[in-house]
C-alpha positions in Angstrom: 91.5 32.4 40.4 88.3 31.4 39.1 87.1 31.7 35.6 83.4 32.1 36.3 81.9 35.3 35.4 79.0 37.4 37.4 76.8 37.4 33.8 76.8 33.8 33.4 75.6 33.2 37.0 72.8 36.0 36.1 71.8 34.3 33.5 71.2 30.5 35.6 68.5 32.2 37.3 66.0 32.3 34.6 64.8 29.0 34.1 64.8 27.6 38.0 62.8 31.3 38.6 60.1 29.6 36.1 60.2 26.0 37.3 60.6 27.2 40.8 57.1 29.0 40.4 55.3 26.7 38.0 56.0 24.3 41.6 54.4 26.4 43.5 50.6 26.7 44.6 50.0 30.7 45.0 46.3 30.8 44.7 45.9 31.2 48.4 49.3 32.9 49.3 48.1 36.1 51.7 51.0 37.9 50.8 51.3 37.1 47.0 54.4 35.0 47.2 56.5 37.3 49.6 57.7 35.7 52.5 56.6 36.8 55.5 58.9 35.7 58.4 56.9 37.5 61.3 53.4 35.8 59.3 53.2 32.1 61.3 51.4 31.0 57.9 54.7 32.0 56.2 57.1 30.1 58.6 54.7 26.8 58.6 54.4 27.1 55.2 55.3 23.9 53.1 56.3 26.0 50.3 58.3 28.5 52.6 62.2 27.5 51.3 60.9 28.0 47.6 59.4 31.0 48.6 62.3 32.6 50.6 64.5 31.7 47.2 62.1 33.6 44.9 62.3 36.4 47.0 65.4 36.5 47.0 66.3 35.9 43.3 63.5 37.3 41.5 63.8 39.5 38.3 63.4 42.5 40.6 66.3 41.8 42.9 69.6 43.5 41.5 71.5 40.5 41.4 74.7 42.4 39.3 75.3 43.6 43.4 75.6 40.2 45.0 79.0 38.9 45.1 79.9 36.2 42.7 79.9 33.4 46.0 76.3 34.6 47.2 75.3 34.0 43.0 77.0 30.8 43.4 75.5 29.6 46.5 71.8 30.7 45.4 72.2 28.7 41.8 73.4 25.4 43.8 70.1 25.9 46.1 68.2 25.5 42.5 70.5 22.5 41.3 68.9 20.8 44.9 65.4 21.9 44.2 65.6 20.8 40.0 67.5 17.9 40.8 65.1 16.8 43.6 62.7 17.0 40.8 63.8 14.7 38.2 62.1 11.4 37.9 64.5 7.8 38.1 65.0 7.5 34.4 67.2 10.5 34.3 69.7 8.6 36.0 71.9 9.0 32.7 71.8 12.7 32.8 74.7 12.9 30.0 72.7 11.9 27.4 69.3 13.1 28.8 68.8 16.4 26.0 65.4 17.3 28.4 65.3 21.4 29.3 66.4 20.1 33.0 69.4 17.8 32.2 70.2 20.4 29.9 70.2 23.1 32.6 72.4 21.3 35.1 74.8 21.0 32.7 75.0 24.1 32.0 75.2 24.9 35.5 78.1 22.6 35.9 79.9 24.1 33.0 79.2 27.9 34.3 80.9 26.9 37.9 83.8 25.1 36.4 84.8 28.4 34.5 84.3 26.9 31.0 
């Protein structure tokens, strides 16, 4: 039986909602950062995965009704897209005291239960 509680996951989606969006480049979005899947412009779209997560996890999504694995699943699709944006030197990531080391540990701690 795992430890992890829904709250804590919750609370993960904070900072990669920021960083997530800070990444992106919304000044010529047609539809204001909400993916479109019957818009071609949507589906081509270079920015389309980080826009489908948004969507999906923003502030205005009731995330207390997803299920602790969906929470789960959604928070290691930001570990990919934070730690695909780390540059070589944060190789030592234990020591690293940077807001994004800092976050993936957290992360790690949250999914262990601790």
């Amino acid at each position: 039986m795992s430890n992890i509680k829904k709250a804590d996951l919750i609370q993960l989606f904070d900072f990669p909602r920021t960083r997530i969006l800070k990444s992106m480049e919304v000044t010529h979005c047609p539809h204001a950062v909400f993916f479109n899947s019957s818009d071609e412009q949507c589906v081509t779209c270079h920015q389309g995965e980080e826009c489908v997560w948004i969507n999906h996890n923003d502030e205005m999504v009731a995330m207390e009704e997803k299920s602790i694995e969906d929470l789960k699943q959604q928070i290691l699709v930001a570990v990919d897209f934070v730690d695909s944006s780390l540059s070589p030197h944060h190789l030592s990531r234990r020591n690293c005291q940077c807001e994004n080391c800092v976050w993936l540990r957290k992360v790690q701690l949250t999914l262990k239960g601790e």
